[in-house]
N, C-alpha and C positions, 0 to 999 in steps of 0.2 A: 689138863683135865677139866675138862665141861664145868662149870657151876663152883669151880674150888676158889674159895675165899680163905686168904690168910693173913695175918698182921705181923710184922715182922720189924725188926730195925734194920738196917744197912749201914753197914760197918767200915772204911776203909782201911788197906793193910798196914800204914802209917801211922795213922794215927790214933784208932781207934776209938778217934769219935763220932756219937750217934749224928747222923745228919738230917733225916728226916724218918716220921710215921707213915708206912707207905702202905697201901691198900693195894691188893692184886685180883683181878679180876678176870679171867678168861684169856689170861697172857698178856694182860696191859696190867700195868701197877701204875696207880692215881697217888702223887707225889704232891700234895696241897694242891695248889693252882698250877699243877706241871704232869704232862702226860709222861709214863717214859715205857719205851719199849722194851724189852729183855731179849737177847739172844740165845733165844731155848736149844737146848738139843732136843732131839726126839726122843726123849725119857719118860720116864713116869713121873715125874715130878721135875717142871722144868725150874721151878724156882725153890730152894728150900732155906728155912729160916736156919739163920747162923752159918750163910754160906761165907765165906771168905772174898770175894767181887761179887758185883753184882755190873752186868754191862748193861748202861744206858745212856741213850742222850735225850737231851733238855729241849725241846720242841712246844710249840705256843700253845695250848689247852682252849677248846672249843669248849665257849659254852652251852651255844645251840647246838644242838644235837643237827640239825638241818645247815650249820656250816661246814660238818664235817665232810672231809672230802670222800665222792661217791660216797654218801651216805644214803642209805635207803628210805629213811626217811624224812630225807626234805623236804620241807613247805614253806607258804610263806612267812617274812617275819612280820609279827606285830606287837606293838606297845602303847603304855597308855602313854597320853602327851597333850600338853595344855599348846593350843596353838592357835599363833595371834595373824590375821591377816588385816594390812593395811593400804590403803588406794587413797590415788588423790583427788579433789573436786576438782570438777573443771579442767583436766587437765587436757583437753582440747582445743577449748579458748585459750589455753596459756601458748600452747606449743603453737598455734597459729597467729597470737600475738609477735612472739619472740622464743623460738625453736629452740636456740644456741643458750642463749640468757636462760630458759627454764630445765635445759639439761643440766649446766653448770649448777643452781640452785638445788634440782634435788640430789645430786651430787655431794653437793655441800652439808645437807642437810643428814644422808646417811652418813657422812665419814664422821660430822661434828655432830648428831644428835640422836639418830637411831642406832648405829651401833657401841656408842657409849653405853646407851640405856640396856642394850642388849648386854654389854661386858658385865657391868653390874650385879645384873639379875642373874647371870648364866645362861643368858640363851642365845639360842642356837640361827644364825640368821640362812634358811635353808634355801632359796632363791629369790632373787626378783624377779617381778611378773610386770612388765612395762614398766609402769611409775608407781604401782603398787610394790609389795613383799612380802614374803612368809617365813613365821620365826616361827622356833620350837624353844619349849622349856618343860623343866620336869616338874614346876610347881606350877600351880591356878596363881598361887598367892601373887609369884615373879613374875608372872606374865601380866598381871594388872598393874603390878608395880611399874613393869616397864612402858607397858601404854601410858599410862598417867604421865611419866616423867616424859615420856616421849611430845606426848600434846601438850603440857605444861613448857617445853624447851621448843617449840611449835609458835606456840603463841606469844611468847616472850621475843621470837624470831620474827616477827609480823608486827610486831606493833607500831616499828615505821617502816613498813613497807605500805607500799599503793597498792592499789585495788588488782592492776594490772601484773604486781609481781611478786602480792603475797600467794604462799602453796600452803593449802588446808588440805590435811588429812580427815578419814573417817576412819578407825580403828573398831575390827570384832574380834571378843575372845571366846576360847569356848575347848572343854576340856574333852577331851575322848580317847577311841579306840583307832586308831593309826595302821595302815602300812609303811611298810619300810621298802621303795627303790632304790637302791643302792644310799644315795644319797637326801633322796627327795623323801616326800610324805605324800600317801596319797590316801582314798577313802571317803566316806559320807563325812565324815567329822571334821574335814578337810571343808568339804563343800558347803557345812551348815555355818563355820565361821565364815566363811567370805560370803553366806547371805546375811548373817548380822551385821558384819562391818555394812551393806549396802543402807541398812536397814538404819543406820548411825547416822547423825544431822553432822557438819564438818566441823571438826575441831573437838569431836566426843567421841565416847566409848561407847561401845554396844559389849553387856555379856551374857550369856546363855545362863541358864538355871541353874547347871551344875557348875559352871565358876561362885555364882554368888553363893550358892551350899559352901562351896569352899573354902571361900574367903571369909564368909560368916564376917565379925565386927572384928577382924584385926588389923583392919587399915580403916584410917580416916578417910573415909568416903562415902556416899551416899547412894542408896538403886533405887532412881524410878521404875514402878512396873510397866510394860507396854503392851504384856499380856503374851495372847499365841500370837505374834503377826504371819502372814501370810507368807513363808519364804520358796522363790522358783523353786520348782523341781525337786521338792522337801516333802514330803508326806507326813510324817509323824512330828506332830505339833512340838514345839519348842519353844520355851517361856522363855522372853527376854527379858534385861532389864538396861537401861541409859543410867550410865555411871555421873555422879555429881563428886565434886571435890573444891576444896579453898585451894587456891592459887598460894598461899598462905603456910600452906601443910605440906605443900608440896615445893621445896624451893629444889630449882635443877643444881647436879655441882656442876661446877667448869671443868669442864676437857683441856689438860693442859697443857700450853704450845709443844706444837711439835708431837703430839702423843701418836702412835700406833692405831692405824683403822684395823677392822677384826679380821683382815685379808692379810695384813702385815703379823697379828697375834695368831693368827694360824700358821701364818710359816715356823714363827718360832718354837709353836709347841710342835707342830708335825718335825723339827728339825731336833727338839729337846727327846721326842719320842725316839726319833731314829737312831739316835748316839746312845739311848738307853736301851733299848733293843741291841744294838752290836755291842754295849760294855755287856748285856746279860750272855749273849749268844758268846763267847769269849771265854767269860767265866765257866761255861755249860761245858765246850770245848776239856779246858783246862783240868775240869773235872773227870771227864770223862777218858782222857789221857792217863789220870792218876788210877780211874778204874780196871781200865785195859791194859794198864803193863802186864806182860809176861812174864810167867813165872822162871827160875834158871831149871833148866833140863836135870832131871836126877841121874848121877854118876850110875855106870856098869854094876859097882858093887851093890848099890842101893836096888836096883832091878832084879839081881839074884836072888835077896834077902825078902822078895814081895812075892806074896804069895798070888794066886791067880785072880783071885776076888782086887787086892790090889793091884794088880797090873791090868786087869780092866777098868779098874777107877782110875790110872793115870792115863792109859788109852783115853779114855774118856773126855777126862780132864784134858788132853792134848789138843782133842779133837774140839773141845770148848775154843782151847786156846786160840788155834789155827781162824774159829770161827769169830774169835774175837779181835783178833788181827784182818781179819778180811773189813769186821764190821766197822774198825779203829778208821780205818783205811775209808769207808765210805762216809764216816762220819766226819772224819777231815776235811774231805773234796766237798760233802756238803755245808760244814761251817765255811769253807772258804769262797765257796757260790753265796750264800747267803750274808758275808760279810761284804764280797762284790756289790751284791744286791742294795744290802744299807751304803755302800758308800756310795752307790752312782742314785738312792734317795735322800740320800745326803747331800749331793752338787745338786738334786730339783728342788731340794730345799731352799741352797743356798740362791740357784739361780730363780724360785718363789721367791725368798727376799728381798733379790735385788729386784725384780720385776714388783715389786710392792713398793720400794726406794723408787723408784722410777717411777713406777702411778704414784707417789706423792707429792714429786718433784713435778708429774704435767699438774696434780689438780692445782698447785702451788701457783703453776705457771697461768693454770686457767683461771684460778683465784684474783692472781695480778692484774690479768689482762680483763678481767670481768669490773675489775672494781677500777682498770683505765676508764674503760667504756663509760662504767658509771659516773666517773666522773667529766668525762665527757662529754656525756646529755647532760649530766647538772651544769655546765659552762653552757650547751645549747639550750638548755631550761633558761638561765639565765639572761643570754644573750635576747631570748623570745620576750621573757620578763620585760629585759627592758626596752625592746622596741612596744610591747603592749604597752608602759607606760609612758614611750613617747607618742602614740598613737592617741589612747588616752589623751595626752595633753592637749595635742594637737585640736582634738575635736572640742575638748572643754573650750579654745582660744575662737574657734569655728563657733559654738554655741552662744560663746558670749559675745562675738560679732553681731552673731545674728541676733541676738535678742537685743543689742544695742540698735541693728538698722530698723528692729521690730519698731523701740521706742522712741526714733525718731521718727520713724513712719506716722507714727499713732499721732507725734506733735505736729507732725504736718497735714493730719487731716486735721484736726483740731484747728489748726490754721483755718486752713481751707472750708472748714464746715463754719468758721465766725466768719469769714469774708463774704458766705453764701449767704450766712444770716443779715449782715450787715448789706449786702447788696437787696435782700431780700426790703429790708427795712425802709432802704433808701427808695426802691421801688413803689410801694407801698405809701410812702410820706408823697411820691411824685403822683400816685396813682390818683391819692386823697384832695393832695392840691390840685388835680388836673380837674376833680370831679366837682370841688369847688370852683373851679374859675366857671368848668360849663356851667353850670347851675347859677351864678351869678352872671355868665354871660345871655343864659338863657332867660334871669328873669329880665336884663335889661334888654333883650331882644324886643320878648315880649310886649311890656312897656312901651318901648320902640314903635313898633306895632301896632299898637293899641292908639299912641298917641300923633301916631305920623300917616300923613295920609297917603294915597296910593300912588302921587307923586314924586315920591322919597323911594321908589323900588329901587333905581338904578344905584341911591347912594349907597341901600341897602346892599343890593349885588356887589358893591364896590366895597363893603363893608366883608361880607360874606367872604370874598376872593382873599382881604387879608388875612381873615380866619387859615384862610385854608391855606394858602403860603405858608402862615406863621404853625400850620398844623404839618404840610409838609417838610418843614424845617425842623420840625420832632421829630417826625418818621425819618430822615434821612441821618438826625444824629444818632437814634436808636439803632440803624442799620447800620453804620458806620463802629460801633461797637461790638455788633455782632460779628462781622468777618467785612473785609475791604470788599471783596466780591460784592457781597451782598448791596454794599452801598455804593459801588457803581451799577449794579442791575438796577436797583432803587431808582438810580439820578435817569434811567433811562423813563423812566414815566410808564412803564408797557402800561395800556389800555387793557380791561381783557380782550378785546378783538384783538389787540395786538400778542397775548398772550395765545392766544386762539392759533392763531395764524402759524406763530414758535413752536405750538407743540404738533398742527398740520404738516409744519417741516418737516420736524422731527421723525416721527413716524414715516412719513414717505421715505424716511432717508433710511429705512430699518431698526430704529430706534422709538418702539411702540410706548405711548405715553399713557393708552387704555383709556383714549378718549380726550377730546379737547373741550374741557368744560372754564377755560381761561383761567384758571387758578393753579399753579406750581408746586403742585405735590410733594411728596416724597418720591413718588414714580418720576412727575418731570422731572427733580431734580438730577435725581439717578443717571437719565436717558441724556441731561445736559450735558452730563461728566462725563456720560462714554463720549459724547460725540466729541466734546472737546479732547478729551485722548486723542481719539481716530486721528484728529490733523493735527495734534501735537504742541498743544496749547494747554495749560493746568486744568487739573479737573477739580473745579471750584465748586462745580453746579450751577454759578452766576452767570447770565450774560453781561460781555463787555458791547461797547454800540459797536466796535468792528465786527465783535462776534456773529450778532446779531444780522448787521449788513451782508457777513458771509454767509449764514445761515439761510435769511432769505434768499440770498442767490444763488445757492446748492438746488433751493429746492423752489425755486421760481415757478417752474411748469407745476407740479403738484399745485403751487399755490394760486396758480392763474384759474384753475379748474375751482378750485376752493372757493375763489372769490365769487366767482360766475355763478355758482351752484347756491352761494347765499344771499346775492343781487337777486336774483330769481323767486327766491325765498318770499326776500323783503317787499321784493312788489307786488307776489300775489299776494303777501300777507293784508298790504295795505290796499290792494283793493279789494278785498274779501270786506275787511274792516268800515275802510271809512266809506261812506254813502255818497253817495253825490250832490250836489248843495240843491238844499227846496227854494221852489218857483218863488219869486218876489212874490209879495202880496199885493192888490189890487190898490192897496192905499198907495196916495202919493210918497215920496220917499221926502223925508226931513233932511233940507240941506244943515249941512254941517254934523250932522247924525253920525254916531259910530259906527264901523264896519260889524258885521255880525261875528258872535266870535267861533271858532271852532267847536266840532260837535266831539263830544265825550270821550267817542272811540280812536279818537287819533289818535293819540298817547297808546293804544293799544301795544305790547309786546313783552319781548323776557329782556329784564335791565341787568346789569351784572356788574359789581363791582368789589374796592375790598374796602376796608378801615382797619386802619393800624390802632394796633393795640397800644395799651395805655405804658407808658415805661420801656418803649420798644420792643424787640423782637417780630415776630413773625405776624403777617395784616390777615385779619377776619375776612373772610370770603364773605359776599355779599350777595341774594339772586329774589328778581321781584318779576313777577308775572302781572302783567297790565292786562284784564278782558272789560270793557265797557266802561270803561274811567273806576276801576274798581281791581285793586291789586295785592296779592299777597304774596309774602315771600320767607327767606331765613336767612340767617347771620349765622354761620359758625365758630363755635370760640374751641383751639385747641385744647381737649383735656377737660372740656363742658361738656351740657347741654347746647341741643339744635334753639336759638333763640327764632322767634314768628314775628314778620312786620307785615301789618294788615294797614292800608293805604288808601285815601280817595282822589281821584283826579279830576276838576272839572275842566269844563270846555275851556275857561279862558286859562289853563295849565298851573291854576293854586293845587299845591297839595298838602295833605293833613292826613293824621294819622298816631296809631299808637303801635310800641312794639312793648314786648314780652323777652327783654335778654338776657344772657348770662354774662358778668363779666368775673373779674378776677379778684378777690379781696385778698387781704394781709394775709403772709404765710399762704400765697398760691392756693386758696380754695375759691370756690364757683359760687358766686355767687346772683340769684335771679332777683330783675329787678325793670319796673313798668314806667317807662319811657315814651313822654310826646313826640310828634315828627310835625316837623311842618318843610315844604320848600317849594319849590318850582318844576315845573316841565317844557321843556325847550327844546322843540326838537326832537332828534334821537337822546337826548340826555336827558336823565332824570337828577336836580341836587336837594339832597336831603339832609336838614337841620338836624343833627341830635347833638345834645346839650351842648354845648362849646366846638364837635366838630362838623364840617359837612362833610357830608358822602357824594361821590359823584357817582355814575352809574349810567350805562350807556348801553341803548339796546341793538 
């Protein structure tokens, strides 16, 4: 009957006690948490209070109205749920560092650290998402609890690891309005915590508004505000806050060897559930056997004795019976399907457990093999160590080598820079002696001169000549110090025409000396040494007298032309110059009378020669220009000034004169200084007095 509500006890015929308060509603009667069917007849009242059985079975009670099967009004399910998503920093550089090593890790880190924190609190770990995850719980409170514990057993986890293989989390939590797929969670409340977590710096909490309402002060922890931040794809603003905590407040407990990950605590409740489900389903049975027994058939006499009204109540009653024998009968076949059922979910049980025993037995195995490796690079850590610190050594043995060859270097110039002062010194005391002898030989020249008459020249000239021996006998010990070469070119005497002539070779022979001005450059030097290569003789830059002889004989023809072209020279020069001698005079001629002496311009021409420098080394180039008994010229000193010799010649070849030169004082500086000349003209030769030595000089 439509809308008929009754309350009623149900009775069994044994024992006659009450078993449950059952509620009947439109042909279902609600037995606490137990639906049970009735097997009505088609009567007017298919169930009535104080019936003697009642036929039902015990089948699982929906609470959604929308699980019921073909139920009309299905939809979907939703709930509220605090829900935590967490991801890892970086985890691209890790996985591209060491791929194998950072799966194993976070591995490690859910069996021994997230889902502990998850046991705990009660929650629910509902997938992982790559290296992220998403947990449910039914409290704000648990679910901050388990963040905290989880990044406190995080950073505790890090603290000797390196850079390259610690794993930082960013955890968001955030309370709301949920879908239910089967297993999963989905929804806006879903999407606003995994933009808080983004929104977290690594190794913190981010929570939404309505956790911290939640949580209010009954956790030791702190919220920074961070205000609405901007989250993708979120439109209605959401106040965040960054969870603060003592490390202090929060101590993690330890996971105890060997414990259960929440993959192996699942099998066992889903395995505790199934055996409780078939001991109920059993019991339900058992029951419903005691309810369905059949009554014994009433005897012939007892049928006589019933009047029509009774004998359609036991028709009736029969016709229950027969219905309850059919119903007994489907209820068997279906306890015994649904106890098939739990027991082959009872072998996925058993065979989820062992597939759990087996994942703990590899992560076991990957544990061992992770912490070979590890110790593996720490022996090649090692091994690296210590060749760095043999290499190190190495270079420190290298360093102090060198810094020892540094400090014998430095005492060997120090050497060498007191040998250069001391040579220096010793030149300088010879320069000073030198300059005094001249000056004392000059003024007994003088003297000389003054007091000797014009008879005493030749002794003079023979005086002069010692000079100059005893001067060339400096210069050749001077050259002789310099380089051997040098003091055999020396002992050759070259004249400049004879130099002249060396460097006209020279050049013809394709070794350009950039002009023959009789003085031995640097350029002739150069041009000596190549040619002495060319024929395979040392390249010294000196000529030897063989050299020399072969030299001029390479370049014989060049030089025959050379000669002829300066004969030529010489003679128009000298009759350009000298005049022709004037007519006697009309006066008788004084026997015994002097010859007349030569006229001025003889002497005319360019004189050239050198003078060696004071303490040896390299000779002063020398050049005099003679026009009408009147002659100037220069002295070059290397590393000076051009010194000026201005000169008078008369006819009978006295010469006199002053120069302006530079020479060399203590410590190699230049120093000028104003010098008498006197000497002779003879010839093509010019010699000239300066203080103690002569110059010869030839035009």
């Amino acid at each position: 009957m439509a809308g008929l509500r009754a309350i009623c006890r149900v009775r069994t015929l044994t024992t006659g006690h009450a078993i449950h308060r059952i509620r009947r509603s439109q042909g279902k009667v609600l037995m606490n948490d137990v639906l049970v069917s009735a097997a009505l007849a088609p009567h007017k009242h298919p169930l009535q209070c104080g019936s003697r059985r009642v036929v039902a079975v015990a089948i699982p009670l929906y609470r959604d109205r929308e699980q019921a099967p073909g139920g009309a009004m299905a939809r979907q399910q939703r709930r509220l749920a605090a829900i935590l998503v967490m991801d890892v920093v970086g985890s691209s550089r890790l996985m591209g560092r060491d791929e194998s090593g950072t799966v194993a890790r976070l591995r490690d880190h859910r069996i021994n650290r997230l889902e502990p924190a998850l046991l705990r609190h009660d929650g629910r770990l509902v997938k992982l998402m790559g290296d992220g995850a998403l947990a449910e719980f039914t409290s704000a409170l648990d679910a901050l609890s388990a963040a905290i514990e989880f990044q406190q057993a995080m950073a505790d986890a890090n603290r000797d690891a390196s850079e390259n293989t610690a794993i930082i989390f960013r955890v968001g939590v955030h309370v709301g309005d949920v879908l239910i797929e089967e297993d999963d969670l989905l929804g806006d409340d879903v999407n606003i915590a995994k933009r808080l977590e983004e929104q977290a710096p690594g190794g913190s909490v981010v929570v939404s508004g309505t956790v911290r309402h939640a949580v209010g002060d009954r956790l030791k922890v702190g919220f920074a505000d961070l205000g609405n931040p901007s989250l993708k794809n979120i439109e209605r603003p959401v106040q965040a806050y960054r969870v603060t905590w003592d490390a202090e407040d929060w101590r993690v407990p330890l996971v105890p060897a060997g414990a259960f990950s929440m993959k192996t605590q699942r099998g066992r409740k889903r395995l505790g559930l199934s055996l409780a489900a078939l001991a109920g389903i059993v019991i339900a049975a058992g029951f419903a056997y005691m309810a369905l027994a059949p009554l014994p058939p009433p005897t012939i006499a007892q049928l006589r004795d019933l009047k029509a009204e009774d004998l359609e109540r036991l028709l009736t009653e029969r016709r229950a019976a027969d219905a309850a024998a059919a119903e007994k009968k489907h209820i068997e076949d279906e306890a015994r399907r649904k106890a098939d059922d739990e027991a082959a979910a009872v072998r996925q049980a058993n065979a989820d457990l062992e597939k759990a025993r087996q994942d703990r037995q590899k992560a076991e195995a990957d544990l061992a093999k992770l912490k070979a490796d590890m110790e593996a690079r720490r022996q090649a850590t090692a091994a690296d160590q210590r060749q760095l610190a043999d290499s190190a050594a190495q270079r420190s043995a290298e360093e102090a080598a060198h810094r020892q060859a540094e400090v014998e270097m430095a005492a060997l110039r120090l050497i060498e820079e007191e040998a250069r002062r001391k040579a220096a010194e010793e030149a300088e005391n010879k320069r000073q002696a030198d300059e005094a002898l001249a000056l004392a030989q000059a003024a007994r020249q003088k003297a000389d001169e003054e007091a000797a008459a014009r008879r005493q020249a030749e002794e003079k000239v023979e005086a002069t000549a010692q000079q100059r021996a005893q001067a060339e006998a400096a210069v050749a010990a001077a050259l002789k110090q310099r380089t051997e070469a040098g003091a055999v070119e020396s002992a050759l005497r070259l004249a400049p025409a004879d130099r002249q002539r060396l460097q006209v070779a020279l050049t013809s022979l394709g070794f350009d000396t950039r002009g023959a001005d009789g003085t031995f450059g640097p350029r002739s030097r150069e041009m000596i040494a190549s040619w002495q290569k060319k024929i395979g003789t040392p390249s010294t830059g000196f000529l030897t007298r063989s050299q020399q002889e072969a030299l001029l004989r390479e370049a014989a023809p060049a030089l025959s032309k050379y000669d002829e072209k300066r004969k030529a020279e010489e003679e128009a020069r000298t009759r350009a110059v000298v005049a022709p001698p004037a007519p006697a005079p009309s006066s008788p001629i004084v026997a015994g009378a002097a010859s007349a002496p030569a006229s001025a311009g003889a002497f005319d021409g360019i004189y050239n020669g050198n003078v060696p420098i004071s303490g040896g080394g390299a000779l002063r180039p020398v050049r005099i220009e003679v026009v009408n008994g009147k002659g100037t010229g220069t002295m070059r000193v290397p590393g000076c000034d051009v010194g000026q010799i201005t000169i008078t010649i008369t006819p009978q070849g006295d010469v006199s004169g002053t120069s302006e030169l530079t020479t060399i004082g203590t410590g190699g500086t230049c120093r000028k200084g104003s010098f008498e000349l006197k000497g002779t003209a003879m010839g093509r030769e010019l010699r000239l007095r300066l203080g103690g030595s002569t110059i010869y000089l030839t035009r």
